[in-house]
C-alpha positions as CSV (number, residue, x, y, z in Angstrom):
1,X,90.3,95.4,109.3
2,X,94.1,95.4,110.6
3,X,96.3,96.9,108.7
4,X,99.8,94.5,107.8
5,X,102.7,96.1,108.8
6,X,104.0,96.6,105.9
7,X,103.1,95.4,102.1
8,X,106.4,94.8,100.9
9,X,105.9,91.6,99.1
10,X,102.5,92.5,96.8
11,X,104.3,95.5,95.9
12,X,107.1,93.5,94.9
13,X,105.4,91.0,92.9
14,X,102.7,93.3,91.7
15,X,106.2,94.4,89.9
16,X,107.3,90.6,89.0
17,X,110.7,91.9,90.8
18,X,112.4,89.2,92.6
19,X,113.9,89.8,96.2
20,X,117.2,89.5,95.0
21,X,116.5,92.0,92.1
22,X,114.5,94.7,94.9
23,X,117.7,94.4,97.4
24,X,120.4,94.9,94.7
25,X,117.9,98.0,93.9
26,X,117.8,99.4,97.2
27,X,121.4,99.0,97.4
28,X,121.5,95.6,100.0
29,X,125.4,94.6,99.7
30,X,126.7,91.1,99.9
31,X,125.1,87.9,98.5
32,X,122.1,87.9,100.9
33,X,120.5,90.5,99.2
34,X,117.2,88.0,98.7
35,X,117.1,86.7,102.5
36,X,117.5,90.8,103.8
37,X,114.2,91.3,101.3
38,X,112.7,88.5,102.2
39,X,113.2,89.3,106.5
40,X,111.6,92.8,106.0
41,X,108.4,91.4,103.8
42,X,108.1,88.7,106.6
43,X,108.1,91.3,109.4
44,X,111.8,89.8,110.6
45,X,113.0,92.3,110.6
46,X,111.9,96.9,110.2
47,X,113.9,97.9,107.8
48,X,116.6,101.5,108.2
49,X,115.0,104.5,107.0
50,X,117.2,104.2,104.0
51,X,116.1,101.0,102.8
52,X,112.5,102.1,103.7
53,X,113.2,105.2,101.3
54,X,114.4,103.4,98.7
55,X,111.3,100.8,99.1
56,X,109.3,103.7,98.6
57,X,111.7,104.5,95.0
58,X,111.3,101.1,93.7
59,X,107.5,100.3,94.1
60,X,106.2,104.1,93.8
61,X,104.2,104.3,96.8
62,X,104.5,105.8,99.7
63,X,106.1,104.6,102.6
64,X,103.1,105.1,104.9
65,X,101.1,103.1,102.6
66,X,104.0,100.7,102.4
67,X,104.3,100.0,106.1
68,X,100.8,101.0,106.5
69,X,100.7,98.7,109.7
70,X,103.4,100.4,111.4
71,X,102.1,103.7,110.3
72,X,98.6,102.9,112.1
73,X,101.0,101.8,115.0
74,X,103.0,105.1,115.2
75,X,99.6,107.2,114.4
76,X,98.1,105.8,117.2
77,X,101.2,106.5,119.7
78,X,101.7,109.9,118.7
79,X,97.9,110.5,119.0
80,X,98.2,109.0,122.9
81,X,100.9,111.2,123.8
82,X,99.5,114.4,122.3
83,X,96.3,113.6,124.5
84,X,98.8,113.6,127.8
85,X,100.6,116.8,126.1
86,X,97.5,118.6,125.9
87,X,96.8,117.8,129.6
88,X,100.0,119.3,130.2
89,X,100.3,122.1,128.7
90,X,96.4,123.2,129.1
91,X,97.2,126.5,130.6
92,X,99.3,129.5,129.8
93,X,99.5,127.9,126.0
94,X,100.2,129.6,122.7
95,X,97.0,128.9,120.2
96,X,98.7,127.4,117.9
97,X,100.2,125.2,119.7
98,X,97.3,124.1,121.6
99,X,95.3,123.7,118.3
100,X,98.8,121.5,116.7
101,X,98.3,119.0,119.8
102,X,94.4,118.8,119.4
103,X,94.8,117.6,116.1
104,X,97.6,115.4,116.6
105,X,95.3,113.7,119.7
106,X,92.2,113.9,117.1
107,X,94.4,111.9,114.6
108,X,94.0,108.2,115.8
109,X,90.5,108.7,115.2
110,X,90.8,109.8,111.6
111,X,91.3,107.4,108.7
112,X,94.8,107.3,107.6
113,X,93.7,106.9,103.9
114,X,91.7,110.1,104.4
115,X,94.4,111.7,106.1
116,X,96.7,112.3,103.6
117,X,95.9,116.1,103.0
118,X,96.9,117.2,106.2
């Protein structure tokens, strides 16, 4: 199954937090506060790094497993790259690096709820 790309809103209400109370807690200014929540549980919009920090703050979890959609997403891009990397930089490589890019192309494969240890 597909991950979301994000699960902003069942965090929210798991909380019974509205989305004007969750924006005037991650610090949203002005009086559109609910509609700014309410773009970046509707995939509108990605929300900064801030705001996705502070996401993290309010709901205590973390923000891969908040945006575990896009986390999937940038899991899977890194893993293609490294695999091009390693293809690259096959000869004349330092061990450790060569190992660090190995993994890194191994990790699309590996479940990101198992992955956490790493």
């Amino acid at each position: 199954m597909k991950s979301l790309p994000n699960y902003l809103q069942a965090q929210r209400k798991r909380l019974a937090l509205s989305q004007e109370e969750v924006g005037f807690l991650i610090g949203l200014i002005g009086l559109n506060k609910g509609t700014r929540v309410c773009r970046d549980e509707t995939f509108a919009r990605e929300p900064s790094l801030l705001d996705a920090l502070a996401y993290e703050v309010v709901y205590g979890r973390p923000v891969r497993e908040l945006f575990a959609g896009l986390h999937q997403q940038a899991q899977q891009r890194v893993a293609e790259r490294a695999k091009v990397l390693s293809f690259r930089k096959a000869r004349n490589s330092d061990p450790r690096r060569k190992q660090t890019i190995i993994q890194l192309a191994e990790s699309a494969s590996v479940n990101p709820k198992h992955h956490d240890s790493q």
